[in-house]
MARVEXTOR-222526 format. One record per residue (C-alpha): residue in three letters; x, y, z. Coordinates in Angstrom, 2 decimals. Layout:
<atoms>
(atom 'ALA', (X, Y, Z)) ...
</atoms>
This chain:
<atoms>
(atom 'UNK', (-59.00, 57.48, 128.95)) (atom 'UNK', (-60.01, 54.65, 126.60)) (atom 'UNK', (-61.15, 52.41, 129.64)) (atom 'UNK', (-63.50, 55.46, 131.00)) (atom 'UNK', (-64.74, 56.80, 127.93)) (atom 'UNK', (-65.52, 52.88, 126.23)) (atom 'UNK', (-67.48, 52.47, 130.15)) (atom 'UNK', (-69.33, 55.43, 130.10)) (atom 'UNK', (-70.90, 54.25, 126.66)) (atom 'UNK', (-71.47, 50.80, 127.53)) (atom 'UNK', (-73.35, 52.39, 130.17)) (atom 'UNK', (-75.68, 53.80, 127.42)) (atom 'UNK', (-75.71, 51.37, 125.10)) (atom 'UNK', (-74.75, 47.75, 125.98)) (atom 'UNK', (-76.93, 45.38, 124.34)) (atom 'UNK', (-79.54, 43.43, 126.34)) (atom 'UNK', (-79.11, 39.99, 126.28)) (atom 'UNK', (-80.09, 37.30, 128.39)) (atom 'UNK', (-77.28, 35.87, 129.92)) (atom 'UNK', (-75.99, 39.65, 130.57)) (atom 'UNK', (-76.42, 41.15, 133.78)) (atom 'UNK', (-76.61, 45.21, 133.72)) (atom 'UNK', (-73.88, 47.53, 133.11)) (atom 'UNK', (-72.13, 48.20, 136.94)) (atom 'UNK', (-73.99, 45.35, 138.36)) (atom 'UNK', (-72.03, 41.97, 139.99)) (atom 'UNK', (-75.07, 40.01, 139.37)) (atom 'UNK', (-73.42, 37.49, 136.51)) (atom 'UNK', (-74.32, 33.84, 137.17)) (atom 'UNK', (-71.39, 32.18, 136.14)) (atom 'UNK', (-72.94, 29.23, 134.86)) (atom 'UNK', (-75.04, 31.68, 132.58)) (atom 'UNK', (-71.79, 33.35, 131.08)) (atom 'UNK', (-69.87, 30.13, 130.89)) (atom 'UNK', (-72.88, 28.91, 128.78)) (atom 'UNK', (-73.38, 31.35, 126.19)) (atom 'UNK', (-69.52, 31.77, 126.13)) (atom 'UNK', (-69.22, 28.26, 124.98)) (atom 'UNK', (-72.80, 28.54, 123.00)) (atom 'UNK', (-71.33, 32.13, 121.26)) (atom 'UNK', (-68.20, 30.19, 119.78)) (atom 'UNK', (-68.26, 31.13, 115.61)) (atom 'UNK', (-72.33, 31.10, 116.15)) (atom 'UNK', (-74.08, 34.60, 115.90)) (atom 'UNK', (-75.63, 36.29, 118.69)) (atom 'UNK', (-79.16, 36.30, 117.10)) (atom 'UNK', (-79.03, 32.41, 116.61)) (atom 'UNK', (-78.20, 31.83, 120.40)) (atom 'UNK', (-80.47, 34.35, 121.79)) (atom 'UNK', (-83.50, 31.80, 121.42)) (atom 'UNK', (-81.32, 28.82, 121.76)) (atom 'UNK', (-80.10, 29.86, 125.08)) (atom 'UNK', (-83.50, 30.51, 126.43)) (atom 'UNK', (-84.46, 27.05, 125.65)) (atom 'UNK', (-81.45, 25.39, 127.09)) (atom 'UNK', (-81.75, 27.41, 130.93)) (atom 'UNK', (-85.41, 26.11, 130.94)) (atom 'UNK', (-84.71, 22.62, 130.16)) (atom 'UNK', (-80.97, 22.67, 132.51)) (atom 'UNK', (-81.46, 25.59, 134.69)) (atom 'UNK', (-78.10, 25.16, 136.19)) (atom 'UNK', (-74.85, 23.28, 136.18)) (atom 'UNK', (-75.86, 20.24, 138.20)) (atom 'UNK', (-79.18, 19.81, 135.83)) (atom 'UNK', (-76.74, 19.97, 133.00)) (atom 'UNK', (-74.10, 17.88, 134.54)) (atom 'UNK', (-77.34, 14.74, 135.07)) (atom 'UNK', (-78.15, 15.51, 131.01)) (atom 'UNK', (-77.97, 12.67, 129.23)) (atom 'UNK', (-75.74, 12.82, 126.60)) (atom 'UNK', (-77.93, 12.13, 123.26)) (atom 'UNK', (-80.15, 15.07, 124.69)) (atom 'UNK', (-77.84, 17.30, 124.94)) (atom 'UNK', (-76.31, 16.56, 121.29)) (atom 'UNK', (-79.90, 16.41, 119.96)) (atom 'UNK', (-80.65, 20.00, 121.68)) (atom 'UNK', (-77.46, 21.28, 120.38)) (atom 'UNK', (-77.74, 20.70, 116.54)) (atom 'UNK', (-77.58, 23.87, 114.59)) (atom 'UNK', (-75.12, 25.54, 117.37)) (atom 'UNK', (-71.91, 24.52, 114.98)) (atom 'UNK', (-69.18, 21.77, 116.23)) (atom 'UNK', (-70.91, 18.76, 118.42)) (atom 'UNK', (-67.18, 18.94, 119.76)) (atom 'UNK', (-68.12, 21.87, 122.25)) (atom 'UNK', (-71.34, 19.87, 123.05)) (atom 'UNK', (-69.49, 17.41, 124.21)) (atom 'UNK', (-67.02, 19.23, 126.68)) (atom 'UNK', (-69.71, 20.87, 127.44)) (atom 'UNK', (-71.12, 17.83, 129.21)) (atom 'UNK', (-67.66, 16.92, 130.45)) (atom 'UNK', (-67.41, 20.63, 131.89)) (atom 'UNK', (-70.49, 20.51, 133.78)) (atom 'UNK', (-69.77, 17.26, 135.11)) (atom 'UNK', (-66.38, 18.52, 136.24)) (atom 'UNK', (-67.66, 21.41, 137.76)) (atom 'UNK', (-70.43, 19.21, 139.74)) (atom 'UNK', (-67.87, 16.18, 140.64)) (atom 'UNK', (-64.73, 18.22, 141.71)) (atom 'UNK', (-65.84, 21.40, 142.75)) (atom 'UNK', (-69.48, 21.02, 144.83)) (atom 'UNK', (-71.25, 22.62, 141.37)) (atom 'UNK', (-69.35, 25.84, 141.76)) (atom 'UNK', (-67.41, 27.24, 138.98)) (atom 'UNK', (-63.67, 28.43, 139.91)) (atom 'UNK', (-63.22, 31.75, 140.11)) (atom 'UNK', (-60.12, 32.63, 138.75)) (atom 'UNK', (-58.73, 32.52, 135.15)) (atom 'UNK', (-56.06, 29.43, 136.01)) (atom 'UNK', (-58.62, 27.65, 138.30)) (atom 'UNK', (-61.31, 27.63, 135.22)) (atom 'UNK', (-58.69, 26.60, 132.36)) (atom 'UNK', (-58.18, 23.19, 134.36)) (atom 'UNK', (-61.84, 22.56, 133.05)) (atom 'UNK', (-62.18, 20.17, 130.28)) (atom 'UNK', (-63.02, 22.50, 126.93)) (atom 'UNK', (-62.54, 25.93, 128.70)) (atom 'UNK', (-59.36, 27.64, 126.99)) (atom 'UNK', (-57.74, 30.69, 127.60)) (atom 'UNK', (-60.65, 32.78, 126.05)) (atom 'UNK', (-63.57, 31.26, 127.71)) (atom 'UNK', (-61.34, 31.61, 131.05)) (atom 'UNK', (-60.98, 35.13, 131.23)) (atom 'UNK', (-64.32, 35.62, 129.67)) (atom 'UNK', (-65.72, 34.11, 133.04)) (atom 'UNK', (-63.49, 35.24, 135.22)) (atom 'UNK', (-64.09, 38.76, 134.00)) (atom 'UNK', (-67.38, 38.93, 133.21)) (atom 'UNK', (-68.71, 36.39, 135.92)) (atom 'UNK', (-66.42, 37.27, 138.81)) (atom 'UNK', (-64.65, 40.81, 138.14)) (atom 'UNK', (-61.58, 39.36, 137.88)) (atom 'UNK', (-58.97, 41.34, 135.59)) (atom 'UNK', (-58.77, 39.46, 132.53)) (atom 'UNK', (-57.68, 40.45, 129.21)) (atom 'UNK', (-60.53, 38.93, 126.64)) (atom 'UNK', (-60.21, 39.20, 123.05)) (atom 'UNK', (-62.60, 37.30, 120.87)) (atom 'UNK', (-63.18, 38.32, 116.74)) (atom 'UNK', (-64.40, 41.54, 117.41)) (atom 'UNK', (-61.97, 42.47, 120.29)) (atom 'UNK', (-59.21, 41.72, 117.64)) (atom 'UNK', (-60.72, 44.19, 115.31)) (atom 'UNK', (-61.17, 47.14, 117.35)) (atom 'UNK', (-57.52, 46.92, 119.14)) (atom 'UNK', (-55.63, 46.03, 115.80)) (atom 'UNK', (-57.61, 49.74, 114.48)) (atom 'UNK', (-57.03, 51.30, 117.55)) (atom 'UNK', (-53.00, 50.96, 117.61)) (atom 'UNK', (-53.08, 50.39, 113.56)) (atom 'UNK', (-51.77, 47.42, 113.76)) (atom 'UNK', (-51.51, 46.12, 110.47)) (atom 'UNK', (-50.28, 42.85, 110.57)) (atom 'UNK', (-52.41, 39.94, 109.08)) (atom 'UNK', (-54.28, 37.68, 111.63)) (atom 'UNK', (-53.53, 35.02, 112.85)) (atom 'UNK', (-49.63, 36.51, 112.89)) (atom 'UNK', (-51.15, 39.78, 114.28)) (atom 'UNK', (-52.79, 37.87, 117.80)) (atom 'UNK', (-49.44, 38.36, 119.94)) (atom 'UNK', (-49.63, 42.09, 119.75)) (atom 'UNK', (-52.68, 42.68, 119.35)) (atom 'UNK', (-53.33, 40.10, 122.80)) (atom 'UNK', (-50.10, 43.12, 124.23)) (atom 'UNK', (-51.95, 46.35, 123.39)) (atom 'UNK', (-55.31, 44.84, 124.67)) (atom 'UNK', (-53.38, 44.28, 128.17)) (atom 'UNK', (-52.54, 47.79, 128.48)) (atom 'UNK', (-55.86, 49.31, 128.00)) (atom 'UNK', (-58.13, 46.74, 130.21)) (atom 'UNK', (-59.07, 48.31, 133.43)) (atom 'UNK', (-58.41, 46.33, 136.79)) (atom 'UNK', (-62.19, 47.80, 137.42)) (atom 'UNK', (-64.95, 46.47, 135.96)) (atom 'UNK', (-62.96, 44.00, 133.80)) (atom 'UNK', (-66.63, 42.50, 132.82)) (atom 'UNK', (-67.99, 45.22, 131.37)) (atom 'UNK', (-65.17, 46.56, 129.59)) (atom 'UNK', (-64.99, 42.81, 127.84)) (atom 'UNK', (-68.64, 43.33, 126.73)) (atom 'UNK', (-68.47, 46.82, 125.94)) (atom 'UNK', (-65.64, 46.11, 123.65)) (atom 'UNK', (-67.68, 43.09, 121.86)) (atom 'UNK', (-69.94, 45.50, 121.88)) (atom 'UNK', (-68.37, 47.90, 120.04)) (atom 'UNK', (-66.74, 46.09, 117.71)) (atom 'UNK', (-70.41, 44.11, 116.95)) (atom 'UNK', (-72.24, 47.55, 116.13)) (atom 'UNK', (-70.31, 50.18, 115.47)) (atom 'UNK', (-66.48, 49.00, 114.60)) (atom 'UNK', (-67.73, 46.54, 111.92)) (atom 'UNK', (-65.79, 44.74, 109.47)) (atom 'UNK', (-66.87, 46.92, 106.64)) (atom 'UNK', (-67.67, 50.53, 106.91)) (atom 'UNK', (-67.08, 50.66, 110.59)) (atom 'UNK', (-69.33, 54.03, 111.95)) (atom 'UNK', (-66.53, 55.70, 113.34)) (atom 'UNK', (-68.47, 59.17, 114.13)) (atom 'UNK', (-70.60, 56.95, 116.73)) (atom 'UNK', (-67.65, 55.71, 118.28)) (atom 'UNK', (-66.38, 56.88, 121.65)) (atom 'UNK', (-62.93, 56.10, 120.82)) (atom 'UNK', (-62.22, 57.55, 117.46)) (atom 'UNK', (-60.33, 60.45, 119.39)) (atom 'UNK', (-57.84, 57.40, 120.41)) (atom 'UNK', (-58.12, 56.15, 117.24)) (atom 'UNK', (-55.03, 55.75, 115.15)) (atom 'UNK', (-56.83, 53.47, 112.31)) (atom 'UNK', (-59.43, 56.24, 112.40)) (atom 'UNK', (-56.39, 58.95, 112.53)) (atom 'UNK', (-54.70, 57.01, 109.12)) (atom 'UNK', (-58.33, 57.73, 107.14)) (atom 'UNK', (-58.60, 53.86, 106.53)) (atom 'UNK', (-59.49, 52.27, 109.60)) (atom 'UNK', (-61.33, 49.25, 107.44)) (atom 'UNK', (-57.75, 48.05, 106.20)) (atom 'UNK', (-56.78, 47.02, 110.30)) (atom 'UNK', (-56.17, 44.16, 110.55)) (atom 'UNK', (-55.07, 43.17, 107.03)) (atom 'UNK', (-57.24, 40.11, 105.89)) (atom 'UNK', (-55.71, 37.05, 106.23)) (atom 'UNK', (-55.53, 34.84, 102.69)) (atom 'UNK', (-58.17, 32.40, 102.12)) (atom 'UNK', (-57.02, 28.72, 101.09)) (atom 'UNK', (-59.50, 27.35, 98.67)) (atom 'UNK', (-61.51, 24.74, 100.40)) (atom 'UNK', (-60.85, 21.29, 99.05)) (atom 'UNK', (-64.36, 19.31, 97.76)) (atom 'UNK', (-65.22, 15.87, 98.98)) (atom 'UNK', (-67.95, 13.38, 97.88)) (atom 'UNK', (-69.94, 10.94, 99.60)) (atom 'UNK', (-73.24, 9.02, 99.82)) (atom 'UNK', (-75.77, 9.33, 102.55)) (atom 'UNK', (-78.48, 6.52, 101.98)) (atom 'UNK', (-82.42, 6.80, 102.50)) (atom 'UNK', (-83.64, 3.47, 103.80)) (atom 'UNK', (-87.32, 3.65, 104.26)) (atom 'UNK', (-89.64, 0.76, 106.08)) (atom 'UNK', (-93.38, 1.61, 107.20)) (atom 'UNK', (-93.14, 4.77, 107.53)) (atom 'UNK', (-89.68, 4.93, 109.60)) (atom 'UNK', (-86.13, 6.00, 108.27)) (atom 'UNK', (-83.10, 4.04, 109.11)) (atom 'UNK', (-80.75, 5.99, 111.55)) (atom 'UNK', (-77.30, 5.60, 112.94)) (atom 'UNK', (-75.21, 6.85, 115.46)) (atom 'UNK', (-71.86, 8.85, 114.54)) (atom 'UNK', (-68.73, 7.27, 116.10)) (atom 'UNK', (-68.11, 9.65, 119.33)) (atom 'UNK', (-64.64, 10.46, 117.93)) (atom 'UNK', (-64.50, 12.71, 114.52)) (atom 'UNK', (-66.71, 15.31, 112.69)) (atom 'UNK', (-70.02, 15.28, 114.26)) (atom 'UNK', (-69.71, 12.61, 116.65)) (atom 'UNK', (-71.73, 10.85, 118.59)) (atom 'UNK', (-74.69, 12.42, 116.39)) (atom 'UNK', (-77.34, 10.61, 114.95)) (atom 'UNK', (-77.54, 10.28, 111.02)) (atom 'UNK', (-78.35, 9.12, 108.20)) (atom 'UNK', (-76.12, 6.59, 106.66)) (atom 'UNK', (-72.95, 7.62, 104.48)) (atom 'UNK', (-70.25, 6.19, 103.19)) (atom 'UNK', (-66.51, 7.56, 103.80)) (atom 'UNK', (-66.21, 10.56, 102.63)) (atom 'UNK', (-63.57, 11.07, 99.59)) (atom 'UNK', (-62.27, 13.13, 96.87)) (atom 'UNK', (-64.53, 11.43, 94.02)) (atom 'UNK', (-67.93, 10.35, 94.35)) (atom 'UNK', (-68.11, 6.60, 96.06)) (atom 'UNK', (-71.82, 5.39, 94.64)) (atom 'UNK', (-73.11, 3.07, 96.79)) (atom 'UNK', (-69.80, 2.31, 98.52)) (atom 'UNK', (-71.06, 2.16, 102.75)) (atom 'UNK', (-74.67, 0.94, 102.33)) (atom 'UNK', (-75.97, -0.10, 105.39)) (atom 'UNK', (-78.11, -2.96, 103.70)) (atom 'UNK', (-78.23, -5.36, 100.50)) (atom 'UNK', (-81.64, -3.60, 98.62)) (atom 'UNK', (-82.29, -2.34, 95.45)) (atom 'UNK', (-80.97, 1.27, 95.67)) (atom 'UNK', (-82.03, 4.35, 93.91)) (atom 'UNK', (-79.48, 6.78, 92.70)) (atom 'UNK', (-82.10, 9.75, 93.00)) (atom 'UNK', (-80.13, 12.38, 91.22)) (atom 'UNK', (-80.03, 14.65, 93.94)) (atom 'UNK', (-77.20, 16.44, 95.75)) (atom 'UNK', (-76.48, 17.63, 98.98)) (atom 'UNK', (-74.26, 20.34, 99.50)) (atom 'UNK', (-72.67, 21.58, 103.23)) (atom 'UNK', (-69.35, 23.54, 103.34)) (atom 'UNK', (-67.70, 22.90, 106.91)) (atom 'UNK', (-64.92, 24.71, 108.57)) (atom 'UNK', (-62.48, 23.07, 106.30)) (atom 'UNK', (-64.11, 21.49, 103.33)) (atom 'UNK', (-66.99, 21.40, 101.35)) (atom 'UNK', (-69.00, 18.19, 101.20)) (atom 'UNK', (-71.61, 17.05, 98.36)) (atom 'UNK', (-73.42, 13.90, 99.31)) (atom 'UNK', (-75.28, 11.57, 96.61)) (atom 'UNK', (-78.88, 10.74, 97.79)) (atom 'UNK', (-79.64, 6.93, 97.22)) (atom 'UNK', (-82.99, 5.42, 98.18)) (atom 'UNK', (-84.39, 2.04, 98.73)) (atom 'UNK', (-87.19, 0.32, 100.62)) (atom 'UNK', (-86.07, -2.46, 102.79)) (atom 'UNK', (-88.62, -4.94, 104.72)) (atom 'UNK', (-85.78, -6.76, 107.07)) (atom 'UNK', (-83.45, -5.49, 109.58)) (atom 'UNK', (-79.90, -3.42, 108.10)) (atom 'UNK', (-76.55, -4.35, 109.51)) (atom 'UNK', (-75.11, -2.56, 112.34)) (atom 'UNK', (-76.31, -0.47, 114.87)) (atom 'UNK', (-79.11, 2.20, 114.38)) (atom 'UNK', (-82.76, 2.68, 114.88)) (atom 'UNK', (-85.76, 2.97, 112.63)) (atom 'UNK', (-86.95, 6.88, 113.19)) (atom 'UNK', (-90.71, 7.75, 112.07)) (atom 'UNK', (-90.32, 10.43, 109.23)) (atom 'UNK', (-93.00, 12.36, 110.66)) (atom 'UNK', (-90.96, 13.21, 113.17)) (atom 'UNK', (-87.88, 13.59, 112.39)) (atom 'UNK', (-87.69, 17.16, 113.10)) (atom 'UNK', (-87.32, 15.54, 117.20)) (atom 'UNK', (-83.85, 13.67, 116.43)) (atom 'UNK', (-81.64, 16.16, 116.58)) (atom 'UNK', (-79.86, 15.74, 113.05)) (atom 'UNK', (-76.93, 18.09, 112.38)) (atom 'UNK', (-77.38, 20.24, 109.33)) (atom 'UNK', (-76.21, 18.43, 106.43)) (atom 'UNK', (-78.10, 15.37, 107.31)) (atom 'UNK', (-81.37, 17.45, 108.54)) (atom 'UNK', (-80.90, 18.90, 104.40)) (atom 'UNK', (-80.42, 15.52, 103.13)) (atom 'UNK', (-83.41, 14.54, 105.13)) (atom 'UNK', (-85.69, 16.95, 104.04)) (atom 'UNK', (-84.95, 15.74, 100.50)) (atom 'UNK', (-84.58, 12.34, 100.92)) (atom 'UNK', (-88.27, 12.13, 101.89)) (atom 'UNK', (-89.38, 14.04, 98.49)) (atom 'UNK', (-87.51, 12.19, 96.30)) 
</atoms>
């Protein structure tokens, strides 16, 4: 009953998007799912919608992807979270070209062997792209099964049987749509707070719903306290142009151009890491990102400098640097760095 009655509302109300193909239909291009899969990862729907658009026009499909180079494709990706999943996703496209004619496997095992796809991206595609049954539980699948058998164990403890009660409710027909209707269901109507449980087709199944608190399911996990590090990232101006440099490939944001930093560490460094012997400018200001695991505040020093830095890097005309692709904290520290 859940399967049929979570279908026939998904018939009605799936969401439009542009890498969807209609409810019932086996029209998926699986190079369109496998992109906004991979594109979808801890970003929001409404920031890929655009972004996703842009990306099929400029690689329409896996082999124009696979030829990208690959500071495009990390310039075109900024703002889309971790450069790590830019990466693979050059290395998957390139995979898919060179060992299997440009043709995505079809099956969950055959697409895990791809560099970057794990076992939810697998049976996203395999469900959604080619029918397969797959069991696919992302952030919001997790939600609506854990209130749907009450289970009230804290994530990430709660995944194992949460992962068991999702197998026994996915259909072996239209596996696809059943993965997007629950997304969609737990996107719009079973929301973290104040889930709308009189729109929901499955509140008759219900047990959170049944306990008068479906909210508490899952119980929230406890939050470490992120620890604060420090660093420098350095303004060098000359005629006009800002000194850049290329992240190492390995690490946060890598391969990525910059601006110049020092390490990062748990006190402020000054002017530990310049990338040239001028007259810097402590300029007061402060530049403050909080990643995944830690939040950053970066020093902004400034200096004019007629000769050539040290090391690797290019000189980038300020006007416009909105064209090189900076990842956010830099792109911030930019944006000041040329005020100050």
């Amino acid at each position: 009953m859940i399967a049929a009655d979570l279908l026939a509302w998904y018939d009605r109300h799936a969401r439009v998007l542009p890498w969807r193909a209609p409810p019932g239909s086996n029209a998926a291009d699986p190079y369109a799912v496998w992109l906004s899969e991979v594109m979808l990862q801890q970003t929001s729907v409404a920031t890929v919608r655009p972004r996703f658009a842009e990306f099929l026009e400029r690689w329409p499909s896996v082999e124009a992807l696979a030829a990208a180079a690959d500071a495009d494709l990390m310039a075109a990706w900024a703002g889309l979270g971790y450069y790590a999943r830019a990466r693979n996703l050059l290395a998957c496209a390139r995979a898919v070209v060179r060992e299997h004619g440009g043709r995505f496997p079809d099956t969950e095992a055959g697409l895990r062997t791809l560099p970057g796809v794990g076992d939810y991206t697998a049976a996203a595609v395999a469900a959604i792209a080619f029918g397969r049954r797959a069991v696919v539980v992302d952030a919001n699948v997790e939600r609506v099964v854990a209130r749907l058998f009450a289970i009230a164990q804290p994530l990430p403890a709660a995944r194992p049987p949460i992962r068991a009660a999702a197998e026994t409710i996915t259909p072996e027909a239209r596996a696809g749509d059943f993965a997007q209707a629950m997304m969609d269901l737990g996107s719009g109507v079973c929301t973290p707070r104040a889930p709308k449980c009189l729109l929901c087709p499955l509140r008759g199944d219900c047990a959170g719903f049944a306990s008068g608190t479906p909210e508490t399911f899952p119980a929230p996990k406890t939050k470490a306290a992120k620890p604060q590090r420090h660093g420098t990232v350095f303004w060098l101006e000359r005629n006009g142009a800002v000194w850049l440099v290329r992240r190492p490939d390995k690490g946060l944001l890598g391969g990525m151009r910059a601006l110049p930093t020092g390490a990062w560490s748990d006190a402020p460094p000054a002017l530990a890491g310049a990338p040239a012997d001028a007259a810097w400018r402590m300029t007061g200001v402060r530049v403050d990102h909080v990643f995944t695991h830690f939040r950053l505040q970066l020093a902004l020093a400034k200096a004019v400098e007629p000769s050539q830095p040290d090391g690797e890097g290019e000189w980038w005309p300020i006007a416009e640097l909105d064209k090189a692709g900076l990842p956010t904290v830099f792109a911030k520290a930019a944006r000041q760095g040329n005020e100050a």
